[in-house]
N, C-alpha and C positions, 0 to 999 in steps of 0.2 A: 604182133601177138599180144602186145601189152596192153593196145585200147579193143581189144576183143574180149579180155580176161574183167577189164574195168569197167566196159559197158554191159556184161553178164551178171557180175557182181552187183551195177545197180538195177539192173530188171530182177535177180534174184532176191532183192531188200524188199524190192516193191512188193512183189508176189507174196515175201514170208508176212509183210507188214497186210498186204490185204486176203489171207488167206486164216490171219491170228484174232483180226477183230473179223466181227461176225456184222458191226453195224456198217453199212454202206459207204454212208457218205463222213464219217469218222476216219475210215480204213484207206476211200480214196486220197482225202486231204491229208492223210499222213504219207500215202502212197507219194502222194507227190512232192515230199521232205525230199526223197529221194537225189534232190537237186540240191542239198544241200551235203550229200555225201561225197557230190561232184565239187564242191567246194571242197571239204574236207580231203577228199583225196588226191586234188592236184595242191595242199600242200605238202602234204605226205609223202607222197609219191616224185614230186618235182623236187623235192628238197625246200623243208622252213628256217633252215637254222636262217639269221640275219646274213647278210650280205651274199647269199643266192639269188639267183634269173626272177624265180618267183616270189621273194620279199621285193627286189627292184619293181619287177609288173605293181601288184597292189599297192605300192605305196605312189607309184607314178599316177597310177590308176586314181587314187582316192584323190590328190591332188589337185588332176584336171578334172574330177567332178565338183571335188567341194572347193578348192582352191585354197585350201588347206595341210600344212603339212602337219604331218600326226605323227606317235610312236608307233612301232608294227603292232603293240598288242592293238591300238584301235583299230587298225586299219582291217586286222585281223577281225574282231569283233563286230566292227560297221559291216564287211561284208559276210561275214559269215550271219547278221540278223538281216540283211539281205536276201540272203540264199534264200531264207528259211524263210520270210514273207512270202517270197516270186513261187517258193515249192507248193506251199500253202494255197497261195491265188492258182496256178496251175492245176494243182488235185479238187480245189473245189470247180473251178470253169470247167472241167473234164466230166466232172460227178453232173454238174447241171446240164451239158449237153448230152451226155448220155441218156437222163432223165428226161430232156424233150423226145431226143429219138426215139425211147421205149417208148414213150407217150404215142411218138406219131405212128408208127409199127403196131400197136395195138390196135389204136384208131384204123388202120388199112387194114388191118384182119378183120377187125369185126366187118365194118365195109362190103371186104369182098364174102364173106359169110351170110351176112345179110341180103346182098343181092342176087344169093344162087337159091 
């Protein structure tokens, strides 16, 4: 019940975030922060005090990518401007294929409009 409540939560961020701005592709690329909420809430949610399941993960984590070992605030910080890049890239790759589709959907209405 608890990953139904937290994947509602972030469809419902997204909606209020693209329901409040009026500009499209502003609204989707925030829209798609959203992924960084997913950050933010499996610390919260999982427990951040130091020496919990989920400080052990990110700090294992950041390790075998950078091969570095850091304090949790970076580790914290590295991924959390992570999140918020991949949400960013997400919301706007979303916003442009959407815009080709409308584009091509246009193109096929007039089409078949024009040829009856």
């Amino acid at each position: 019940m608890n990953y139904i409540v937290a994947l509602f939560a972030e469809a419902l961020i997204a909606e209020i975030v693209l329901i409040l701005l009026k500009k499209k592709k502003a609204a989707i690329v925030l829209g798609g922060l959203v992924i960084f909420y997913s950050f933010i809430h499996s610390l919260i949610f999982h427990g951040s005090l130091p020496h919990d399941y989920i400080v052990y993960f990110f700090n294992n984590l950041f390790e075998s990518i950078t091969g570095i070992t850091a304090s949790y605030f970076v580790v914290i910080f590295f991924f959390g401007i992570l999140s918020i890049i991949a949400g960013a890239a997400v919301g706007w790759l979303s916003y442009k294929f959407t815009e080709a589709y409308q584009k091509k959907i246009e193109n096929s209405i007039e089409t078949i409009l024009i040829s009856e």
